[in-house]
N, C-alpha and C positions, 0 to 999 in steps of 0.2 A: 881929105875930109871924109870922114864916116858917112856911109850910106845909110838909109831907114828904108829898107826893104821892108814890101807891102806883107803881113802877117795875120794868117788866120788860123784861131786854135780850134783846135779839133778834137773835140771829148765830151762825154758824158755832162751832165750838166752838174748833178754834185760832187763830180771830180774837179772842174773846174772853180767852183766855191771851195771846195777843201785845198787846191794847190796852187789857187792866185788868191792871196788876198789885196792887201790897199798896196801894200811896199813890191808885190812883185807886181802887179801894174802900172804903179808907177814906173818901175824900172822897165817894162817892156813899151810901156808910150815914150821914154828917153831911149830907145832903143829902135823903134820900130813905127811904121805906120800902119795906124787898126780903123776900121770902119765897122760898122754894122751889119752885118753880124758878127758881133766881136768872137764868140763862141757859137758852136757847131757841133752836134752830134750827128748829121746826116750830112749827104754830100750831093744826093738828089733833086731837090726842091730848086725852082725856078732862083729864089732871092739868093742862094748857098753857091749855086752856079756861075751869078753873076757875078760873085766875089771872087769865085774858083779864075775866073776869067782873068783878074788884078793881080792874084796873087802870087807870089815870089817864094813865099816861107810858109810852110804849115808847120804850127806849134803841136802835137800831139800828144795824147795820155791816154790810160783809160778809158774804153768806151770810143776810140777811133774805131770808125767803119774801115775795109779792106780799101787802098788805093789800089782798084785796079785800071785798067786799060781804060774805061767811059771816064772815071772822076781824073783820069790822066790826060786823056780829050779835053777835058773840061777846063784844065789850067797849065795852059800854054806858056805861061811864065815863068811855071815853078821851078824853083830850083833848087830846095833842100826843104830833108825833113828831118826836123829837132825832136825826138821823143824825150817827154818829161817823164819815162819812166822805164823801165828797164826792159823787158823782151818787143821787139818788133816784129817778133814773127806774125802777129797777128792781123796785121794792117801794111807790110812789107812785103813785097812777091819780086819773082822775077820784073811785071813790068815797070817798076821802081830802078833797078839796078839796069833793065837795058834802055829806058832814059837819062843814065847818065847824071840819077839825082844825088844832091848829099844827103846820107842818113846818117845822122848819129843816136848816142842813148844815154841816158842817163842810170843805166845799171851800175856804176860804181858808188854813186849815191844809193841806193835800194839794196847794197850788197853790205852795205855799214850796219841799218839793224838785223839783219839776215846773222851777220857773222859773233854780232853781240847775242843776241841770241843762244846761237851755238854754241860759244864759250863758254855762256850761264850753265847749257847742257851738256857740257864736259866736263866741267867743274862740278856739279851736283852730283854726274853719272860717276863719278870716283867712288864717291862715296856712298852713293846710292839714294841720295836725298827725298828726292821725290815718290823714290819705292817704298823707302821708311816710316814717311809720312802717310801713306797711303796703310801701310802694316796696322799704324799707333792706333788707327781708328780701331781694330780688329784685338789686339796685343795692350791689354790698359793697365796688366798687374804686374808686367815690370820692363826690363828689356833686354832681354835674354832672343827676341826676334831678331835683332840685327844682327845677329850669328847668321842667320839665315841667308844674307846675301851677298856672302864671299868678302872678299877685300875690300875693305873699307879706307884706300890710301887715297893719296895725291901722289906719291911718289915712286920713280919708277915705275910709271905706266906708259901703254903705247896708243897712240891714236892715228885711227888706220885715216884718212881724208880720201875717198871717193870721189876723183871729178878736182881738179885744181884752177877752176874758174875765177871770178872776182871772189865771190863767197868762200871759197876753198881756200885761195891763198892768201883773204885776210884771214882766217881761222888760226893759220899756221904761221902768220906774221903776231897774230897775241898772242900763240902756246907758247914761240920761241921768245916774246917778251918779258914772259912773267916764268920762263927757264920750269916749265909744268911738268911735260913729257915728252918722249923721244916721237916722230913726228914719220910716218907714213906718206906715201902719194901715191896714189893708183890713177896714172891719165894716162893710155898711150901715146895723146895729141900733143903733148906738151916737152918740147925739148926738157932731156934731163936736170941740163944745166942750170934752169930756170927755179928749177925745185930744188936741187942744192941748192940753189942762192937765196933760197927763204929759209933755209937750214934745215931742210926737211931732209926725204931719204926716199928718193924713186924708186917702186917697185910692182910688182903683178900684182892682181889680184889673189890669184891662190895661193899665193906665197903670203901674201899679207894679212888673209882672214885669221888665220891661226894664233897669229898675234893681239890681235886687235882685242885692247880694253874697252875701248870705242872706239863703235865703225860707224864716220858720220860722212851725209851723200849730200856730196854739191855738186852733179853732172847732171848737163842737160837732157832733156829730154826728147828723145831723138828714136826712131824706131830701133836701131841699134841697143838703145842702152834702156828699152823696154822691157822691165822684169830681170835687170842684172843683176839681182838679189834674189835667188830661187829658195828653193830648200835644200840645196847641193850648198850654196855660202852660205846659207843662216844655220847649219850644222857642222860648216866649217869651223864658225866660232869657238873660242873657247868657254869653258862656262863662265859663268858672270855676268861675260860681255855687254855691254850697252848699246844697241843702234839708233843713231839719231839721223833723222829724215827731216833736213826744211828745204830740202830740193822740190822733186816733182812724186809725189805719190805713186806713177806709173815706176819708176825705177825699181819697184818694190814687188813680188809675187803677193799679193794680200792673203790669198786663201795658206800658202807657207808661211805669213809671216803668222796668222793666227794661229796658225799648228803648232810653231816654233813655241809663238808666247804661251799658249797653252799647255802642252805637253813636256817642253824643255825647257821652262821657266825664261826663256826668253826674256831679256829687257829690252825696253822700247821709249822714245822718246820719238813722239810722232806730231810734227806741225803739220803736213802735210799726208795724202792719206791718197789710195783709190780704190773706189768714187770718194768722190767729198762732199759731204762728209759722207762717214760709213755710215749703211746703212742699221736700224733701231736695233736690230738682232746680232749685231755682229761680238763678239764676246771681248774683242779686245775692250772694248768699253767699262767692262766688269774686274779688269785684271790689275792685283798691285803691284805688277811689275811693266804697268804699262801707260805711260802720261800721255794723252792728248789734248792740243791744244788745235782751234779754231781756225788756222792759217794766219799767224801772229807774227810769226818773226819778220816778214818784209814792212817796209813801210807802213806805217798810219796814222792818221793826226796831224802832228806837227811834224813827225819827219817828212810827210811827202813834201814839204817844202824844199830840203834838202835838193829832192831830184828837180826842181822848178828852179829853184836858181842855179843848177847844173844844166839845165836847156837855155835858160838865157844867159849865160857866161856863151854857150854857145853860138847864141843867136847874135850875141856882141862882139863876139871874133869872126864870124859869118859877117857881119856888119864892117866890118874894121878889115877885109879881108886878109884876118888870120886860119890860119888852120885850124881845125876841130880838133879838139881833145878827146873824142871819145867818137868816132870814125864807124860805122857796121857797114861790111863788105858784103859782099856774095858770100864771100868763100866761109869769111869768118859766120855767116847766119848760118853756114852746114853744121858750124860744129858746137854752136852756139845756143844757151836757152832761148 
C-alpha cells in the first residue's frame, strides 16, 4: 500500500499561487499528508519548526531558503527533497548530500521552453530576422538593407551547441528533427558517444568557433566556465555569426561582447545578460544587430506547471517506493546548473 509521507512546500508565496493551482493540490492531498502551514517561505519561525519536526518530504521552488545544518536539526524525519523547479544549487549544500537525503529536479520540465526558445533563435538567426526588423525601422525606401547581413539561408548551415545539458541536447534533438543543420557540441563532460547519438558532432571549442553560424550556450555556470566567451572566441567567429545566450549571462565577457557588437557588427540574441539586466548606458541596448529579451525563455505562466507535476510524479513514486526520475547527486551538482 502507498505511503502519504508528511509534506511541506517550501517557496516564495507567489511562486506557490503560480505553480499549485486547485488540480495540483488536489493531486498532492491524494498523494501526500499536508498540515498547516501548508506553504513556507522561511524555515525559522517557531510554527515552521514545529512542522520541520513531522516532516518527511519538503516540496520546493522558487524562493526556497538554503537547507542547511540548523533547518537539518530541525527535521529529523526528512527524507527527500522534490524541487519543482530546475537548479538546486541554491537551497542544496553539502549538508543535504552528507544526510543521505533524496534530491531530485525538475529541470527537464524547465529545459522544454528554454529549448523552444532557442530553436525560434536559430531559425530567425539564419536569416537574420530579428536584425532585419530592427534595420526596416531605419531603411523604409526599399530593401536593398538585407544585403547587409550576409547569408540569408536555412540551409547548409552549422550550429556550434555550448554545454550539452538538458537545454543543449533538446536543441539538437529538434535541429536533427526538422533535418535544419549540421550540429556542433562543445562539452568536455560528456562522453562523445552520447552526442553522436543525438546526431550531433563532438568537438573543441577552437576548432568549432570558426564554424559556427550560430554559437548558442547551454553550460552551466560554474567558476570554470565563467567568461568562456572572451574576445579571443567572439573574434574567432566567422562574419555573420549569430550568438544566442539563454544559459547564464556570466558565460559571456560582457565588456567583449559589446566591442564585439559594436565594432565587428557582432550578432547577438541575448536572454540572459551580466548583470541583469544591463545596466541604462550600456550600448548593446541601441544595436540592430542585437535582440534582448527579459529572461524569457525558462519557464512562466502556465508552464511552471509543467515542473510541479514533474515534482509530484516524483513525490508519487517517493510514495510508492519507486525510484526517482530525475535524481541530483553530489557529483552530478559539480558539473551541473
Amino acid at each position: 500500500m502507498t505511503r502519504r509521507p508528511e509534506t511541506l512546500l517550501v517557496m516564495a508565496g507567489d511562486t506557490m499561487r503560480l505553480q499549485f493551482g486547485d488540480a495540483e493540490l488536489a493531486r498532492l492531498r491524494a498523494t501526500a499528508r499536508l498540515a498547516e502551514p501548508l506553504c513556507t517561505d522561511e524555515l525559522a519561525s517557531a510554527a515552521v519548526r514545529a512542522r520541520l519536526a513531522e516532516v518527511e518530504v519538503l516540496l520546493t521552488s522558487w524562493g526556497c531558503p538554503p537547507l542547511d545544518a540548523a533547518v537539518l536539526r530541525a527535521a529529523p524525519k526528512l527524507r527527500a527533497v522534490l524541487h519543482a523547479a530546475g537548479s538546486v544549487r541554491d537551497h542544496v549544500g553539502d549538508a543535504v548530500f552528507d544526510r543521505g537525503l533524496l534530491v531530485t529536479t525538475a529541470a527537464d520540465a524547465n529545459a522544454e521552453p528554454v529549448a523552444q526558445y532557442t530553436l525560434g533563435a536559430v531559425l530567425w538567426a539564419f536569416k537574420k530576422v530579428p536584425f532585419l526588423a530592427a534595420d526596416a525601422r531605419t531603411f523604409r525606401d526599399d530593401w536593398r538593407y538585407r544585403e547587409s547581413r550576409g547569408e540569408l539561408s536555412g540551409r547548409d548551415r552549422t550550429v556550434v551547441l555550448v554545454g550539452f545539458s538538458r537545454v543543449g541536447r533538446r536543441v539538437a534533438e529538434l535541429i536533427g528533427l526538422l533535418e535544419l543543420a549540421r550540429v556542433l557540441v562543445v562539452d568536455p563532460v560528456v562522453d562523445p558517444v552520447l552526442i553522436r547519438a543525438a546526431g550531433a558532432e563532438p568537438i573543441g571549442l577552437a576548432e568549432a568557433l570558426p564554424q559556427a553560424d550560430v554559437l548558442s550556450l547551454h553550460a552551466p555556470s560554474l567558476p570554470e566556465t565563467r567568461r568562456l566567451i572572451g574576445a579571443a572566441e567572439l573574434a574567432a567567429l566567422p562574419p555573420g555569426a549569430v550568438l544566442v545566450n539563454t544559459a547564464r549571462g556570466a558565460l559571456v565577457d560582457t565588456t567583449a561582447l559589446e566591442h564585439a557588437c559594436v565594432t565587428a557588427g557582432l550578432h547577438a540574441v541575448l536572454d540572459v545578460t551580466e548583470p541583469e539586466p544591463l545596466p541604462a548606458g550600456s550600448p548593446l541596448y541601441d544595436l540592430p544587430n542585437v535582440l534582448l529579451t527579459p529572461h524569457v525563455a525558462g519557464s512562466l505562466g502556465s508552464e511552471t506547471r509543467r515542473m510541479s507535476a514533474a515534482a509530484i510524479e516524483e513525490l508519487e513514486r517517493y510514495a510508492a517506493g519507486l525510484p526517482p526520475l530525475a535524481p541530483v547527486t553530489r557529483q552530478a551538482l559539480a558539473v551541473q546548473a
